[in-house]
N, C-alpha and C positions, 0 to 999 in steps of 0.2 A: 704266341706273342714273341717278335722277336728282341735278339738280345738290345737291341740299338733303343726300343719301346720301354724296353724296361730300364735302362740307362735314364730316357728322359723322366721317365715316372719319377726315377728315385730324386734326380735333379729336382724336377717341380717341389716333389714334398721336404727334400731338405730344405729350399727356398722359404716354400712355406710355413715352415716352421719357424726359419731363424732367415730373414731376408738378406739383413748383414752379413750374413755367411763370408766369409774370403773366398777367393777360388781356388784356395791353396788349400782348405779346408774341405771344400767339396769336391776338391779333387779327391783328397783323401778318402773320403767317404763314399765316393760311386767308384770308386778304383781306375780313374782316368789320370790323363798327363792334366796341368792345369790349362794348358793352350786348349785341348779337347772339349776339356769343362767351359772355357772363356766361347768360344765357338758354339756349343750345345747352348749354353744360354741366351747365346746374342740371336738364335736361331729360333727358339723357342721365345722369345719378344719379337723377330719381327712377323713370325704365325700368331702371335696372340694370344699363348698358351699362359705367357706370361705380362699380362699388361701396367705394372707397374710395381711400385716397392713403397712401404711406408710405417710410420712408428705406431706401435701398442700404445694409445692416450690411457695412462690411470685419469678419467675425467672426475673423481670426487679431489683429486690434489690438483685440479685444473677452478676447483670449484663450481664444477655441473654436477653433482652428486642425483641425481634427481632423474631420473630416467623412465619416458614413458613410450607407449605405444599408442599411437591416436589414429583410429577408423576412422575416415570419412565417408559422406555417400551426398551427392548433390541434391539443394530439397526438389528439383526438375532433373529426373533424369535424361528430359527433351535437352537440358541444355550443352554448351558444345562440353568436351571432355577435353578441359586447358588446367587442373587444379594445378597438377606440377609448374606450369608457369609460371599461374599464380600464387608461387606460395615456394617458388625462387629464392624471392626475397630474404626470408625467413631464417638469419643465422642459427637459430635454434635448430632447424629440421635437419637432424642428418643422412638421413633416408627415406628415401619414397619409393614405396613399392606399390605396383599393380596387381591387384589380387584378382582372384575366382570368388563369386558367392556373394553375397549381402553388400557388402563396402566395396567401393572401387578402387581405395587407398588405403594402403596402411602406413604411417608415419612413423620413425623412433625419432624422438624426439632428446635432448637433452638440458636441463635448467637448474638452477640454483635454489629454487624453491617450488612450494606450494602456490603459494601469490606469482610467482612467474610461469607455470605451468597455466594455472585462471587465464592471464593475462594473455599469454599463446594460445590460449583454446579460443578465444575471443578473436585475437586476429586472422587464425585460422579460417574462423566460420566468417569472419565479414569480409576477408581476404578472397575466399573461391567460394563463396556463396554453398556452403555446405553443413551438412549435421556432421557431429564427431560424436564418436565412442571412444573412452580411453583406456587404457590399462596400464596405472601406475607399475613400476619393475620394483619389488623390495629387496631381491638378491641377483645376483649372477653367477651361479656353478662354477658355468664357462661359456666363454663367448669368444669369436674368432676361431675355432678350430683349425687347423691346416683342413684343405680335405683328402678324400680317400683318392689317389690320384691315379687315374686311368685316360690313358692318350691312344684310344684305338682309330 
């Protein structure tokens, strides 16, 4: 790996850890001039290594404390595969992912309660015509991790 690889790695995982970073800061920390650092990053956004910046939500001081994970699986697997469209709408969904295996979706969900978690499983299923399976979240360790950053 060359040295230039290893420069962007350290870049990426500083990023990721603290987005806000200054470039005066992260210059400090990969041992570049800050113009070097401003350059490396603007270059690593326009490959895509880096595609955006955004805030850590504490969502229980937002008042969504309530956080699930909801399986779907169409009750016709004949029918077309549009749930993500369908289910757009849906302030509450903050994620949709395409899985392997049993369900063809898995949702993280976020709400205020019990009674609104019902109430979203409902819309859900008459929104994309589908069964759910849920898995309420009672803690969170950790969530967001930086990752392990390798740019070969």
């Amino acid at each position: 790996m060359s040295a230039v690889e290893e420069t962007d790695q350290a870049i990426v995982a500083a990023l990721a850890t603290d987005g806000r970073m200054s470039y005066t800061d992260l210059a400090t920390q990969v041992g570049l001039s800050v113009s070097a650092v401003h350059q490396r990053v603007r270059r690593l956004e326009q490959r895509g290594v880096i595609s955006g910046y955004g805030a850590k939500v504490n969502y229980e001081a937002i008042g969504l404390p309530l956080t699930a994970f909801v399986a779907i699986r169409p009750f016709d697997p004949a029918q077309p595969d549009d749930a993500p469209e369908r289910l757009a709408h849906l302030p509450e969904i903050e994620s949709c992912f395409s899985v392997a295996g049993e369900d063809f979706y898995i949702l993280l969900v976020r709400v205020k309660s019990p009674t609104d978690l019902e109430r979203l499983l409902q819309e859900i299923r008459t929104s994309a015509n589908v069964t759910t399976r849920t898995t309420v979240v009672l803690s969170t360790p950790f969530e967001q991790r930086p990752p392990q950053v390798r740019l070969d």
